[in-house]
C-alpha positions in Angstrom: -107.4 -69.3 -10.2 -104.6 -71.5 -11.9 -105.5 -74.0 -13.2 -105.3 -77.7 -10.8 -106.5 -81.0 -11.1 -109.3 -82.1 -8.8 -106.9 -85.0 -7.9 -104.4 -82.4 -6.6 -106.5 -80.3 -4.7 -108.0 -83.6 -2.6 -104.9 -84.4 -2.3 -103.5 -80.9 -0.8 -107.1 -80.8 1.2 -106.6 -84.4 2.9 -109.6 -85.1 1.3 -111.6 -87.7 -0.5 -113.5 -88.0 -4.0 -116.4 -89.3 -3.7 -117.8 -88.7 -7.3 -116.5 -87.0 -10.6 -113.1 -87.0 -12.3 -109.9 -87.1 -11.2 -108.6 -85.2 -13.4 -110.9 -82.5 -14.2 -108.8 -79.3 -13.7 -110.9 -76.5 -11.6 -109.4 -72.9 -12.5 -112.2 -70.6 -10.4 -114.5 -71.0 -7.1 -117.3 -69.6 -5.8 -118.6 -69.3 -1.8 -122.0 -68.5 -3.5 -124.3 -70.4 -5.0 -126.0 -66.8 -6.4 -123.6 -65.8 -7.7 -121.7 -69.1 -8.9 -120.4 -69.3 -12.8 -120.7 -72.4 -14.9 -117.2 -74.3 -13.9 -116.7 -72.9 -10.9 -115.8 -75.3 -7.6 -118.2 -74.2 -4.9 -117.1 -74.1 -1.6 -120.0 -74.4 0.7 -118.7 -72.7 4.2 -120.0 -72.3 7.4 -121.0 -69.5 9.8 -123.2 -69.1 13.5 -126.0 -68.5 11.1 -125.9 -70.4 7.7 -124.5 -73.1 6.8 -123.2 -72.9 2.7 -124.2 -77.0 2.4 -127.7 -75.8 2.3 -127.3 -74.6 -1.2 -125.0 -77.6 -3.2 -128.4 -78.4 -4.7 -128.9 -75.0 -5.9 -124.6 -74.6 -7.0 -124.9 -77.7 -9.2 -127.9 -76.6 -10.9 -126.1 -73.2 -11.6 -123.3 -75.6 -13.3 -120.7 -75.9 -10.9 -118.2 -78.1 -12.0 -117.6 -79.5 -8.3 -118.2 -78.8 -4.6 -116.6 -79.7 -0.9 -118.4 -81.5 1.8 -118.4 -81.7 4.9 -121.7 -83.5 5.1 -121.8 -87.5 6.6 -124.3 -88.3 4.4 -122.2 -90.3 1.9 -124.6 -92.0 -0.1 -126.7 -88.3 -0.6 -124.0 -87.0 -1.7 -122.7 -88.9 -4.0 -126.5 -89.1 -5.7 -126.7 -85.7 -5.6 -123.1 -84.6 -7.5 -124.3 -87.1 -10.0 -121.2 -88.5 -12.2 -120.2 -85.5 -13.8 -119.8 -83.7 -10.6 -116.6 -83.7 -8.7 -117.7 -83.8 -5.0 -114.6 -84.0 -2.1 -115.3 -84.5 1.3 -113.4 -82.9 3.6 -113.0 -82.9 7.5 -113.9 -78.9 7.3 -115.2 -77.0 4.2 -113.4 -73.7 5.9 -109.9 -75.2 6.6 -110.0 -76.7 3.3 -110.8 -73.6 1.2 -107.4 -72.4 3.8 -105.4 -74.9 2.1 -106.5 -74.9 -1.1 -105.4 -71.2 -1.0 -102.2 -72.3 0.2 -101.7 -75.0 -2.6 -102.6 -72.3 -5.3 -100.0 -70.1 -2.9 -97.5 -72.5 -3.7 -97.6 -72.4 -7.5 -98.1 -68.4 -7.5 -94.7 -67.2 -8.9 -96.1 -63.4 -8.1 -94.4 -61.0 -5.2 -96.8 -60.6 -2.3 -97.1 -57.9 -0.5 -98.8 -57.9 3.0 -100.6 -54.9 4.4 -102.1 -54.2 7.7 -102.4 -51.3 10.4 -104.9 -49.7 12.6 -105.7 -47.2 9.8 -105.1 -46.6 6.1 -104.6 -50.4 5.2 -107.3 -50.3 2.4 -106.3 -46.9 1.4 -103.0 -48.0 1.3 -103.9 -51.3 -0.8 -105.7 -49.4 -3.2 -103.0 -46.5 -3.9 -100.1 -49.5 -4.4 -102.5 -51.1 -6.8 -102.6 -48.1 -9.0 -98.9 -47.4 -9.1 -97.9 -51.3 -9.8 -101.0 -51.6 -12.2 -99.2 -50.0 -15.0 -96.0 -51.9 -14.9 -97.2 -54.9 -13.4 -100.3 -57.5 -14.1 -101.3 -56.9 -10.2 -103.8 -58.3 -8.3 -105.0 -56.9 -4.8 -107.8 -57.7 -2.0 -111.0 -56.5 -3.1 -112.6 -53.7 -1.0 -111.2 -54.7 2.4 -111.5 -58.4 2.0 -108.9 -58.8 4.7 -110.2 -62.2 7.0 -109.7 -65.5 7.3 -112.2 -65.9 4.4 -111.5 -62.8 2.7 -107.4 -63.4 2.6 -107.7 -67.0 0.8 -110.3 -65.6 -1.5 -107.9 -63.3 -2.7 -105.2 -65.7 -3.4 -107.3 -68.3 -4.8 -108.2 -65.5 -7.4 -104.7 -65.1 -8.4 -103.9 -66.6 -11.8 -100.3 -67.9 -14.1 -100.2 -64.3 -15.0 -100.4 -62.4 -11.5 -96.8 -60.9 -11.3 -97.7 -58.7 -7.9 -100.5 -59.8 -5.5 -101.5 -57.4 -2.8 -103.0 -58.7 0.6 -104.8 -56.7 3.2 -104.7 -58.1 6.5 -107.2 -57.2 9.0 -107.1 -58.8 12.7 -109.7 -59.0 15.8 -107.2 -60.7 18.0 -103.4 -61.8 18.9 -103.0 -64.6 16.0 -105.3 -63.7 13.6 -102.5 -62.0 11.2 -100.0 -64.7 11.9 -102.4 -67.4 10.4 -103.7 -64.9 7.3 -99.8 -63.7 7.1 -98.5 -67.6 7.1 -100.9 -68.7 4.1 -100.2 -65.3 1.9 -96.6 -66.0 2.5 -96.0 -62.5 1.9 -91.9 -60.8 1.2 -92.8 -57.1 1.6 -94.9 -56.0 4.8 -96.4 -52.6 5.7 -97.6 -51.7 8.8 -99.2 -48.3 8.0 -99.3 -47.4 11.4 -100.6 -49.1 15.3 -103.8 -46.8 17.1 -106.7 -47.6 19.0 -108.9 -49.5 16.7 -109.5 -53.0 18.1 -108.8 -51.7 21.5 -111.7 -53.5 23.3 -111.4 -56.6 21.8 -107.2 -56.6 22.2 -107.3 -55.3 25.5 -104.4 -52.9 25.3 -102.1 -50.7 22.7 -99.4 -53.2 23.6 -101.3 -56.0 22.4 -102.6 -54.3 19.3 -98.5 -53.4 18.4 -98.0 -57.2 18.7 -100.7 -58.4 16.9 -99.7 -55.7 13.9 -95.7 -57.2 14.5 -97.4 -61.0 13.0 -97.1 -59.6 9.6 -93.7 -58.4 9.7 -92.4 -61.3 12.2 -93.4 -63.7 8.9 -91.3 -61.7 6.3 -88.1 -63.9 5.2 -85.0 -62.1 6.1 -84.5 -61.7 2.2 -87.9 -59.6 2.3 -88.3 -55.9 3.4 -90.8 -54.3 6.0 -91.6 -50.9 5.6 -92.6 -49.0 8.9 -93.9 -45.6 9.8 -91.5 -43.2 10.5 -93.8 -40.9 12.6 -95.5 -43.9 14.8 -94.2 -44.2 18.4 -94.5 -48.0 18.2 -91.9 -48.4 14.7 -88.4 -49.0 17.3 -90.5 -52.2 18.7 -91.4 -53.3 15.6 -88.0 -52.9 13.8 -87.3 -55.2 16.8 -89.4 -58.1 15.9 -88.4 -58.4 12.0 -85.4 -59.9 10.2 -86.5 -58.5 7.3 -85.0 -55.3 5.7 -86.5 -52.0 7.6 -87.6 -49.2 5.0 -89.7 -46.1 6.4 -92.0 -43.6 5.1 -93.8 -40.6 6.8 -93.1 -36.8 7.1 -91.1 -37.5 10.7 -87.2 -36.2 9.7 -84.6 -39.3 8.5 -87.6 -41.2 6.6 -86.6 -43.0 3.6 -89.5 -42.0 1.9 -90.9 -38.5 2.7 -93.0 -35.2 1.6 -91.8 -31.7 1.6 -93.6 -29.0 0.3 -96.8 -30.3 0.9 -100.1 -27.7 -0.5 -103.7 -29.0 -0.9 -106.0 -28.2 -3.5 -109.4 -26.8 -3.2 -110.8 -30.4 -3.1 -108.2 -31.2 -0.2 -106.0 -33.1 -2.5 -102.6 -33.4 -1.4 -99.2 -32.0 -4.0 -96.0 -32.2 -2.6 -92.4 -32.6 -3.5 -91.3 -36.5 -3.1 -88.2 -37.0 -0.5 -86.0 -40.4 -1.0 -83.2 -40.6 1.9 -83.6 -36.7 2.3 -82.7 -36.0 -1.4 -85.4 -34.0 -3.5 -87.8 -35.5 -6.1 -90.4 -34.9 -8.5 -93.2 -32.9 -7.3 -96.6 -35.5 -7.0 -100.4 -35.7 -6.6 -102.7 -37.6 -5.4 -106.2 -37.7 -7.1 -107.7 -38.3 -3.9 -108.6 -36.2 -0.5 -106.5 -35.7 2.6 -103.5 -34.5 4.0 -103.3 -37.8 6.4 -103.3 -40.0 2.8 -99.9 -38.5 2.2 -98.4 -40.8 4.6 -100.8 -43.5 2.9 -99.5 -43.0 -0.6 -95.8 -42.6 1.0 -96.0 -46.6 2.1 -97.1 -47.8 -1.4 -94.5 -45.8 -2.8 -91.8 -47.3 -0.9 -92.9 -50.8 -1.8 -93.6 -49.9 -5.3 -89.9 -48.4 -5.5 -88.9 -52.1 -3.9 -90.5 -54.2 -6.8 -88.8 -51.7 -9.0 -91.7 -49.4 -10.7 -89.8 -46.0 -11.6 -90.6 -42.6 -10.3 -92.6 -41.6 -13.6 -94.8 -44.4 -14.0 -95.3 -43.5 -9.6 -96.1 -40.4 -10.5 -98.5 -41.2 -12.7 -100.1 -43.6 -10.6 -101.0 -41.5 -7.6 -103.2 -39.3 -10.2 -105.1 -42.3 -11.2 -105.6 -43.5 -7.5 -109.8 -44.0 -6.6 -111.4 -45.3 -3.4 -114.3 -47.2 -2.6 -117.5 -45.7 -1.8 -118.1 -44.1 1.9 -114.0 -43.5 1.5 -113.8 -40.0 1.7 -116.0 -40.0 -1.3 -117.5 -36.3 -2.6 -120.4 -35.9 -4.3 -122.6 -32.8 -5.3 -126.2 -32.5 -3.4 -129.5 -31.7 -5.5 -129.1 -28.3 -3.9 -125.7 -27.3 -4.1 -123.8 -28.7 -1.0 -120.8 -30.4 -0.9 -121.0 -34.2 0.5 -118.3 -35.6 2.0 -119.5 -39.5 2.2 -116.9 -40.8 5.2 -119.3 -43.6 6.5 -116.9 -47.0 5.9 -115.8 -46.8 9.6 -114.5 -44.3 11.4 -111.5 -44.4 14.9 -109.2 -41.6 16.4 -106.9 -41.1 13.8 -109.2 -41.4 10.8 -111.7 -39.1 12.6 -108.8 -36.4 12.9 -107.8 -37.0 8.9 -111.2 -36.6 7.8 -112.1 -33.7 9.6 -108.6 -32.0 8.4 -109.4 -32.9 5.1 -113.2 -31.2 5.8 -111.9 -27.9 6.3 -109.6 -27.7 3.5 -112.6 -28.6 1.2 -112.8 -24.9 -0.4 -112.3 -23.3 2.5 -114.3 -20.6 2.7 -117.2 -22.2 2.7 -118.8 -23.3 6.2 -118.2 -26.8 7.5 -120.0 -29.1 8.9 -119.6 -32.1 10.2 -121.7 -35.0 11.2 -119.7 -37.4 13.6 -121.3 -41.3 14.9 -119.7 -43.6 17.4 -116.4 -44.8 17.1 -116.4 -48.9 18.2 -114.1 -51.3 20.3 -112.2 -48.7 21.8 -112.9 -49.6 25.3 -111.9 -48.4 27.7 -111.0 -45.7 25.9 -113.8 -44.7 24.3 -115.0 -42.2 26.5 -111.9 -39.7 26.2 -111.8 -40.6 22.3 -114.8 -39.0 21.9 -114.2 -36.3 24.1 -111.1 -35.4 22.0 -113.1 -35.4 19.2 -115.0 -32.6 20.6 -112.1 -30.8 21.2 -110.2 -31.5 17.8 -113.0 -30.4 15.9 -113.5 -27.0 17.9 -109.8 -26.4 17.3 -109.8 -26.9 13.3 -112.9 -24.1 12.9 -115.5 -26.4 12.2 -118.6 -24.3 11.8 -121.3 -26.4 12.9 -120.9 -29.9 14.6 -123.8 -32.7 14.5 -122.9 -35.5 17.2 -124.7 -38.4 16.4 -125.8 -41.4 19.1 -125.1 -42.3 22.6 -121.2 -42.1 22.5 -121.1 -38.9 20.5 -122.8 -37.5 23.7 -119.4 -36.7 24.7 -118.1 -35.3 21.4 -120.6 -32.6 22.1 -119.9 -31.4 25.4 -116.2 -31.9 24.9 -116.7 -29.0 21.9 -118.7 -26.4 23.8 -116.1 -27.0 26.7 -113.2 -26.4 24.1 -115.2 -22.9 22.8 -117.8 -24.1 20.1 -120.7 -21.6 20.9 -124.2 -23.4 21.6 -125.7 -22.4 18.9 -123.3 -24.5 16.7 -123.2 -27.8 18.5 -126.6 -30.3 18.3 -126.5 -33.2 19.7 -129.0 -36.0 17.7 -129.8 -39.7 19.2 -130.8 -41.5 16.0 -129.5 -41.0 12.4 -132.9 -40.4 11.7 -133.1 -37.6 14.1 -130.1 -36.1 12.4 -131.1 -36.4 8.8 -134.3 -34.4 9.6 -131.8 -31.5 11.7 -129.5 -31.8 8.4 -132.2 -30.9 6.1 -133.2 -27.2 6.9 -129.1 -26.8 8.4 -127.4 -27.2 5.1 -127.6 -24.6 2.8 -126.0 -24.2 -0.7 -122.4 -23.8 -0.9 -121.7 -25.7 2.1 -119.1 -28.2 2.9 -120.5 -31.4 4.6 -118.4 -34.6 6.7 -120.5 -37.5 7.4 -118.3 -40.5 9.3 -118.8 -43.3 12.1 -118.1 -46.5 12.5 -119.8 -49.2 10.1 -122.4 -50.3 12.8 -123.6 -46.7 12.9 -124.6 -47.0 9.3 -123.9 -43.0 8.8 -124.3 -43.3 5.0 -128.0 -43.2 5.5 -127.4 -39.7 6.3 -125.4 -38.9 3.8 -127.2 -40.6 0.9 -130.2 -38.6 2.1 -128.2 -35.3 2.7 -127.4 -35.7 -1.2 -131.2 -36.3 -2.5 -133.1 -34.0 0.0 -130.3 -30.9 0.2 
């Protein structure tokens, strides 16, 4: 964090010392006491289930150089910090952590980029981290730290060098990305694209398109947003920003686009680079995926806008690596070919992922093992039926539906042509782990992907020690 005086931060917090110095300067926090390094300022938040206060005891003996508090108890307190521990009450420990992000905001001299969108955001985040890393001392949202505690938690780790800080925004209602959008302060915005994920909670497309339009609506007009070409929902958007407009996607007239485009035997993705329709230098991606193409194309239009040249972009996209469950391939004891999709899974992740499955050396046979997609209301039913359907239509061999939803997915692929014998249908991830282990044979290709309250990885972690 950089570096600030315990007096400025009570002061930017509304709050009040009760013990300690002034003046000490605090340069790193902690929300975990477990985790908490000597020096660090804990902040001690608070959730339906815990409540962080529990463990100031515990922070303090870890060395914590300071701590918020909520708590009434004064005169506790203030025993308890001691006189070499800073303690600052506060109205809320959560707001406050809020704006001591912001004040730390507010010394940051680094560009910000904002990124949100129904899908790609973290794939996106991660793939503009590797091209600016080289010319830039960059600093993005871990994993997909993207909520009101992971947004501040990101900026707080910012520090006097940071020149490019990258901040994922994720949303579960109308607002949400407004508040995390109007604390990063961001002057570049992507919107990688607006589908169906958050559909129960949002209510309808339109309201998802409008919560997406937050982070773009907060872009000074001196700042650029760069929109999806191929999305339906980019003219409404374009609407709702003063911003500069740059696109990207393989729709004609994009500023940034791909022509050419072949995939490897591990479904990595070559093509020729387009800028305003003019030609470019031939690229790869070191990762998976023909949908990532559009991915990559949004951090390269906002790597291009902080001015990191073509070759050092180039370069970049071959050093690009995801989290785990991210499309992530691994070798089984026996021979198959594991394709660990488990993060989360919705419509249009679904259809990249299982794209991307039969392009995994494509003679061999492909299977794929497909959970529940969540809050898609309404919707959820024919999602899952088109699932069914896409996944007859691309060839795949064999097709494990896994849980009450994927009920659907199942019928919907014998209906679309899958014969019987190819389609099972298995309630529990247990009961498909034990299908899985006399189905896969050596040499073939394996997709594992659901939502993260399906917890699919358990299939695939066993897939890869028992196959």
């Amino acid at each position: 964090m950089i570096p600030i005086k315990v007096k400025d931060i009570a002061g930017a917090v509304k709050g009040r010392i009760l013990s300690g110095d002034p003046e000490t300067t605090i340069s790193s926090i902690s929300l975990d006491s477990r985790s908490l390094k000597s020096g660090d300022f804990f902040i001690p938040l608070r959730g339906e289930h815990f409540d962080g206060h529990r463990f100031i005891p515990a922070a303090i003996a870890a060395g914590a150089a300071g701590f918020f508090t909520d708590s009434v108890d004064e005169a506790a307190t203030g025993k308890l910090a001691g006189k070499n521990v800073v303690a600052v009450e506060v109205e809320d420990s959560g707001r406050a952590f809020n704006e001591l992000a912001g004040l730390v905001r507010s010394r940051l001299k680094a560009r910000v980029i904002g990124i949100t969108g129904s899908t790609g955001k973290t794939t996106t985040k991660d793939i503009l981290a590797a091209l600016t890393g080289e010319s830039f001392n960059t600093l993005a949202s871990e994993k997909n730290y993207n909520n009101e505690i992971g947004t501040p938690l990101t900026l707080t780790k910012a520090k006097p060098e940071t020149e490019v800080l990258i901040v994922e925004m994720g949303m579960r209602g109308l607002g949400q990305i407004a508040s995390l959008a109007g604390l990063a302060r961001p002057e570049i915005g992507i919107v990688t694209n607006v589908g169906l994920t958050h559909l129960g909670p949002l209510g309808s497309k339109e309201n998802i398109a409008a919560a997406k339009a937050e982070l773009i609506e907060a872009l000074p007009a001196s700042g650029y947003a760069i929109l999806n070409a191929d999305d339906e929902w980019t003219p409404l958007l374009r609407r709702k920003t003063r911003a500069g407009v740059v696109t990207f996607g393989l729709s004609a007239g994009a500023d940034f686009g791909a022509d050419d485009i072949t995939l490897d035997e591990s479904a990595r993705p070559r093509w020729r680079l387009l800028t305003s329709g003019r030609p470019g230098p031939v690229v790869q991606l070191n990762i998976p995926g023909r949908h990532n193409i559009v991915n990559a194309l949004a951090a390269i239009a906002a790597a291009t806008l902080i001015g990191v040249d073509i070759e050092t972009i180039a370069g970049g996209l071959g050093r690009v690596r995801l989290p785990e469950m991210r499309l992530t391939i691994a070798r089984s004891q026996a021979g198959a070919t594991i394709i660990n999709d488990a993060y989360n899974a919705n419509p249009a992740s679904m259809a990249g992922a299982l794209d991307t499955l039969v392009n995994v050396k494509p003679d061999a046979r492909h299977i794929a093992v497909l959970g529940q997609m969540s809050e898609l209301g309404e919707e959820s039913f024919g999602a899952h039926k088109e699932l069914g359907r896409l996944a007859a239509g691309l060839g795949v061999d064999r097709l494990v539906a896994v849980g009450a939803s994927a009920q659907a997915t199942a019928r919907s692929a014998l209906a679309a042509g899958m014969a019987k014998a190819a389609v099972t249908w298995a309630p529990t991830n247990e009961a498909a782990s034990s299908l899985l282990k006399d189905l896969v044979d050596p040499g073939d290709v394996v997709l594992v992907k659901g939502s993260r309250v399906a917890g699919m990885e358990s299939i695939a972690d066993r897939l890869i020690r028992e196959n």
